[in-house]
C-alpha positions as CSV (number, residue, x, y, z in Angstrom):
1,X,-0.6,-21.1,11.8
2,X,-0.4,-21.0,15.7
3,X,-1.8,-23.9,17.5
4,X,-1.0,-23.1,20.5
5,X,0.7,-20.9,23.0
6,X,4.5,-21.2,24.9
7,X,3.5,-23.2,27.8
8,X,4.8,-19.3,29.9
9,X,2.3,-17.4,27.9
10,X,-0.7,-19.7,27.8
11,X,-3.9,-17.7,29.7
12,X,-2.4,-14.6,29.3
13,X,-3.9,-11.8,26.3
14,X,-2.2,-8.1,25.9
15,X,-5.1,-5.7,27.3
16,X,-3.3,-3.3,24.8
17,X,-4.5,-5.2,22.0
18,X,-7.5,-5.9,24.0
19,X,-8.9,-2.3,24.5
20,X,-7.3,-0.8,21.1
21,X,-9.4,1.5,19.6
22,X,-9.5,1.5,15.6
23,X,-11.0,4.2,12.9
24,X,-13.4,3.4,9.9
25,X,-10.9,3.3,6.9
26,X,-8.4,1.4,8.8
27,X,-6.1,-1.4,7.0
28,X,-6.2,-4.7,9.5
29,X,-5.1,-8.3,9.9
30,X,-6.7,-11.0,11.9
31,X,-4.2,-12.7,14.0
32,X,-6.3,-15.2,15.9
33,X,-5.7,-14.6,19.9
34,X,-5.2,-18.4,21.2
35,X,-6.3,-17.8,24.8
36,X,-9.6,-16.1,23.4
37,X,-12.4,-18.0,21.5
38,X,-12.3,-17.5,17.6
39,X,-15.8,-17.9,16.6
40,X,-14.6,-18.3,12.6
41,X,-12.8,-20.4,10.5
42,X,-9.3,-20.8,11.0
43,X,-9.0,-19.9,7.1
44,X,-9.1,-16.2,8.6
45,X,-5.7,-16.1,10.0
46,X,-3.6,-13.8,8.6
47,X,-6.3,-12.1,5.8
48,X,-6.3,-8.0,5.4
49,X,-9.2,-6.4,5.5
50,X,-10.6,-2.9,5.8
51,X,-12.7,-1.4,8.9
52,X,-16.3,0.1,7.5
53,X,-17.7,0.5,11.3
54,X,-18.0,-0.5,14.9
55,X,-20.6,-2.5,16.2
56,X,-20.6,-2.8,19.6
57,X,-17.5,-4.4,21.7
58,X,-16.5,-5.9,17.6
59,X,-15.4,-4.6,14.6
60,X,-17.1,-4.6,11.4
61,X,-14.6,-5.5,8.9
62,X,-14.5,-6.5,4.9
63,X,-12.4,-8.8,3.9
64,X,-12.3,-9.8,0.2
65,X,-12.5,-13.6,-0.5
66,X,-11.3,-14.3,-4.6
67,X,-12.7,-10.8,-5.0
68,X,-16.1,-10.9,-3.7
69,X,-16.2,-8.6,-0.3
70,X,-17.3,-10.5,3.2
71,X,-18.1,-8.9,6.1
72,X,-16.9,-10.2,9.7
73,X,-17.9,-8.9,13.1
74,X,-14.5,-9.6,14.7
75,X,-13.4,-8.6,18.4
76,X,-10.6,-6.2,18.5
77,X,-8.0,-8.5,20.3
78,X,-7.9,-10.8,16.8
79,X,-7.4,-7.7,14.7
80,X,-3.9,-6.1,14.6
81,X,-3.5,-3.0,12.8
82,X,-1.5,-2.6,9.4
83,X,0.7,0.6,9.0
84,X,0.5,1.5,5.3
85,X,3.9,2.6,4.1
86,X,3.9,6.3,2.0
Protein backbone atom coordinates (compact mmCIF):
# COMPACT_ATOMS: atom_id res chain seq x y z
CA UNK A 1 0.00 0.00 0.00
CA UNK A 2 1.25 3.63 -0.92
CA UNK A 3 2.16 5.87 1.84
CA UNK A 4 3.29 8.39 0.24
CA UNK A 5 4.27 10.03 -2.95
CA UNK A 6 7.95 10.51 -4.95
CA UNK A 7 9.12 13.61 -3.25
CA UNK A 8 8.65 15.09 -7.61
CA UNK A 9 5.13 14.05 -7.68
CA UNK A 10 3.87 15.03 -4.21
CA UNK A 11 0.90 17.94 -4.72
CA UNK A 12 0.32 17.01 -8.08
CA UNK A 13 -3.28 14.68 -9.12
CA UNK A 14 -3.98 13.66 -13.05
CA UNK A 15 -7.07 15.96 -13.97
CA UNK A 16 -7.63 12.94 -16.40
CA UNK A 17 -8.47 10.78 -13.64
CA UNK A 18 -9.92 13.71 -11.99
CA UNK A 19 -12.78 14.63 -14.43
CA UNK A 20 -13.23 10.88 -15.82
CA UNK A 21 -16.54 10.17 -16.51
CA UNK A 22 -17.77 6.47 -15.70
CA UNK A 23 -21.22 4.44 -16.77
CA UNK A 24 -23.56 2.53 -14.37
CA UNK A 25 -22.44 -1.18 -14.92
CA UNK A 26 -18.85 -0.23 -14.89
CA UNK A 27 -16.15 -2.75 -13.24
CA UNK A 28 -13.74 -0.30 -10.91
CA UNK A 29 -10.85 -0.33 -8.43
CA UNK A 30 -10.12 2.19 -5.73
CA UNK A 31 -6.65 3.34 -5.86
CA UNK A 32 -6.49 5.81 -3.09
CA UNK A 33 -5.13 9.38 -4.63
CA UNK A 34 -2.36 10.47 -1.89
CA UNK A 35 -2.49 14.15 -2.55
CA UNK A 36 -6.47 13.99 -2.12
CA UNK A 37 -8.19 13.23 1.18
CA UNK A 38 -9.54 9.58 1.50
CA UNK A 39 -12.43 9.82 3.69
CA UNK A 40 -12.45 5.70 4.21
CA UNK A 41 -10.50 3.03 5.54
CA UNK A 42 -7.37 2.29 4.04
CA UNK A 43 -8.76 -1.42 3.91
CA UNK A 44 -10.31 0.03 0.57
CA UNK A 45 -7.26 0.11 -1.46
CA UNK A 46 -7.13 -1.94 -4.17
CA UNK A 47 -11.03 -3.64 -3.80
CA UNK A 48 -13.28 -4.03 -7.18
CA UNK A 49 -16.45 -3.00 -7.16
CA UNK A 50 -19.28 -2.23 -9.59
CA UNK A 51 -20.86 1.35 -10.40
CA UNK A 52 -24.95 1.33 -9.69
CA UNK A 53 -25.15 5.32 -10.03
CA UNK A 54 -23.79 8.84 -9.68
CA UNK A 55 -24.43 11.02 -6.97
CA UNK A 56 -23.30 14.16 -7.43
CA UNK A 57 -19.34 15.08 -8.01
CA UNK A 58 -18.99 10.88 -6.36
CA UNK A 59 -19.69 7.64 -7.45
CA UNK A 60 -21.94 5.31 -6.03
CA UNK A 61 -20.24 2.07 -5.97
CA UNK A 62 -20.76 -1.74 -4.41
CA UNK A 63 -18.20 -3.38 -3.33
CA UNK A 64 -18.65 -6.90 -1.77
CA UNK A 65 -17.04 -7.44 1.67
CA UNK A 66 -16.96 -11.64 2.50
CA UNK A 67 -19.99 -11.60 0.23
CA UNK A 68 -22.24 -9.13 1.71
CA UNK A 69 -22.64 -5.97 -0.83
CA UNK A 70 -21.41 -2.27 0.70
CA UNK A 71 -22.06 0.70 -0.84
CA UNK A 72 -19.39 3.67 -0.99
CA UNK A 73 -19.81 7.22 -2.29
CA UNK A 74 -16.29 7.54 -3.58
CA UNK A 75 -14.85 10.61 -5.70
CA UNK A 76 -13.81 9.65 -9.18
CA UNK A 77 -9.99 10.45 -8.77
CA UNK A 78 -9.75 7.16 -6.19
CA UNK A 79 -11.60 5.02 -8.74
CA UNK A 80 -9.65 3.66 -11.82
CA UNK A 81 -11.50 1.83 -14.23
CA UNK A 82 -11.09 -2.11 -14.91
CA UNK A 83 -11.14 -3.22 -18.65
CA UNK A 84 -12.86 -6.63 -18.65
CA UNK A 85 -10.99 -8.98 -20.95
CA UNK A 86 -13.59 -10.96 -23.69
Amino acid sequence: MLTHKHIRQKGKFSFMRFFQSLKEGDKVAVVQELSIPFPYSHRLQGRTGTVIARRGKSYEVEIKDLNKPKKYMIQPIHLKKIQQIK
